[in-house]
N, C-alpha and C positions, 0 to 999 in steps of 0.2 A: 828284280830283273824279270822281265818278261819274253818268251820265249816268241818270236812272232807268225811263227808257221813257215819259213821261206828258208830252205836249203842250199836252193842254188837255181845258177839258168842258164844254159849252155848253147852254144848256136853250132849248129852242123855248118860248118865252113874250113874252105883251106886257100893256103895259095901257091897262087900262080903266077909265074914270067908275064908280062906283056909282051905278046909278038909283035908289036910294032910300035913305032913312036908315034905320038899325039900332043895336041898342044898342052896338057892336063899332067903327062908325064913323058919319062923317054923308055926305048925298049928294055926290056929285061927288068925293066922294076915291079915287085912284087905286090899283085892285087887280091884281093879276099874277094872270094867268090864263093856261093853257095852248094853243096853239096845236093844234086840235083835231085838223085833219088839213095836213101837213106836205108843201106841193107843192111843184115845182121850183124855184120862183123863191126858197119860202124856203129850198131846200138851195142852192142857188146863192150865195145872197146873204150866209147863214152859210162856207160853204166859203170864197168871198172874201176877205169881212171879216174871220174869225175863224181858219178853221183855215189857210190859208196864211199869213198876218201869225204868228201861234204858231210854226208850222214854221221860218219863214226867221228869226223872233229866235232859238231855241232852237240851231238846228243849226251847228255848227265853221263860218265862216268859208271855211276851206281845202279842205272837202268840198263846196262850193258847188256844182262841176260833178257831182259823183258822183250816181246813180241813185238818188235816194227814190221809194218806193213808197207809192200811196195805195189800200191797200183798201176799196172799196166793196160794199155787199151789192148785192143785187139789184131794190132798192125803185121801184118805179113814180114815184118825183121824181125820178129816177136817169134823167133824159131827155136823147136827146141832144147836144138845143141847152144843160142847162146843163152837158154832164159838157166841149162843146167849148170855153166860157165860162169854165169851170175850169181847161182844160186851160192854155188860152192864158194866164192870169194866171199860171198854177204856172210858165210856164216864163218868165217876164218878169225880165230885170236876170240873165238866163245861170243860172238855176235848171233843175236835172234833174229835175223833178218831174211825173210821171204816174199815170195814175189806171187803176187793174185792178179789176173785179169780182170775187170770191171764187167759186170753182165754183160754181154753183148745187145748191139742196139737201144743201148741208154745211155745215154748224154748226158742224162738229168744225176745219176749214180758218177761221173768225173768232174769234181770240183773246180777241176781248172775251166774247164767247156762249160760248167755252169753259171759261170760269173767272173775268176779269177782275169782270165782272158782279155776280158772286155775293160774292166779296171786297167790295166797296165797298160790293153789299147791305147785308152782315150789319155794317159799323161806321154805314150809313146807320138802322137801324134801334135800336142805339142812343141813336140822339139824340130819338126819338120826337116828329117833327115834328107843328104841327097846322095849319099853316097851308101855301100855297102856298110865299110866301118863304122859312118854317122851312125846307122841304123840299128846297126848291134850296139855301140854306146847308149843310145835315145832306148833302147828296149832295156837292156841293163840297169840304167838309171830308173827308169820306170818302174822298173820290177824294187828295185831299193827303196824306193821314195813312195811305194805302196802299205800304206799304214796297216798296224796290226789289226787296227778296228774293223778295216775292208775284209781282210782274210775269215776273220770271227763272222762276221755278216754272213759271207759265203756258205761258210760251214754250217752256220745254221741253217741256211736256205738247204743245202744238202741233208743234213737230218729230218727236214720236213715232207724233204721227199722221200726220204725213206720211209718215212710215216705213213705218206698218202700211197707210196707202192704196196705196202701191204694192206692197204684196206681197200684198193683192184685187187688183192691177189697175184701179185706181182706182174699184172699190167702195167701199159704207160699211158692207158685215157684218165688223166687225172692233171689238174691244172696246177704248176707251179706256185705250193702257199706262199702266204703274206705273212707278216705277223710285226708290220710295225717298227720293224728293229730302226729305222733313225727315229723316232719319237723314244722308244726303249734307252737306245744309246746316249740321247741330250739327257736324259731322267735320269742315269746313270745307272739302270734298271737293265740293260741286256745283259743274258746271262751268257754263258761260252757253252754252255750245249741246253740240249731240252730234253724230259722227259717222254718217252713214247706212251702214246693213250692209251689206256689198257683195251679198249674199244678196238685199235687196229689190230693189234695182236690177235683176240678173238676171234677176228674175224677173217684174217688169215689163216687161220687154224680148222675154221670151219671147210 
């Protein structure tokens, strides 16, 4: 059994009465609509509810104590009464689970923004949703139907950048490496991470 990288995917929505009747429905029936702007209480209240319950089903039992990492970007609901609210629940019933910001002003350092995103795009757009709900099913689905292979891809594009950040010195003038991976992956030759060159190291250091 293979673990495929994918937790969960949640959509910031709720609903609401229609005020009026239309040919499409009549008043008072309930529409899903998008939660416009996204403050702490509702990042709080999903990370609770949603993404720690996800984590602790999904994750080995016996790595219970072991170090999980929650990357977060840098968003302004990213406050720090709810990241301490966070904190304290992740680590309830002997869970190792903490929560890091992503460097700021690197895209390249968020796996999702690096490639993840764009994968689920292009099978989300396939399904040419028209409605709210379509939308959130057609991305759900997408997100499901994104093979393990794509995620592994990803992640190594992100250690590569890790690579080349340290050998700027943790700049970002450095161009997003290659390395092959669908020639690697038909060969059956890609591996699930890489080794860092001892060359960037050094040179970070200097």
């Amino acid at each position: 059994m293979w673990f495929d990288g994918k937790i969960g995917i949640w959509a910031f929505v709720h609903k609401v009465a229609a005020v009026k009747n239309s040919r499409n429905r009549p008043k008072g029936t309930l529409e899903t609509k998008n939660i416009t702007s996204v403050n702490a209480v509702e990042y709080q209240k999903t990370m609770i509810e949603k993404v720690l319950p996800a984590i602790k089903e999904k994750w080995p039992p016996s790595y219970r104590s072991k170090s999980i990492i929650i990357q977060e970007d840098n968003a302004r609901p990213h406050s720090k009464a709810a990241r301490n609210a966070i904190s304290d629940a992740a680590k309830a019933d002997g869970w190792n689970i903490e929560l890091r910001p992503q460097p700021p002003n690197s895209p390249d350092m968020n796996v999702l923004d690096l490639g993840f995103f764009n994968s689920i795009q292009s099978l989300q757009y396939a399904k040419q949703p028209r409605t709210m709900d379509e939308l959130i099913l057609a991305v759900e689905t997408a997100y499901q139907e994104s093979p393990r292979e794509t995620i592994n891809k990803v992640f190594l594009t992100l250690q590569g950048c890790m690579e080349e950040t340290l050998r700027v010195k943790g700049d970002n003038t450095y161009k997003v490496p290659h390395m092959g991976k669908d020639k690697l992956s038909s060969e059956g030759k890609l591996p699930i991470s890489i080794k860092c060159d001892l060359s960037a190291i050094l040179t970070a250091q200097i």
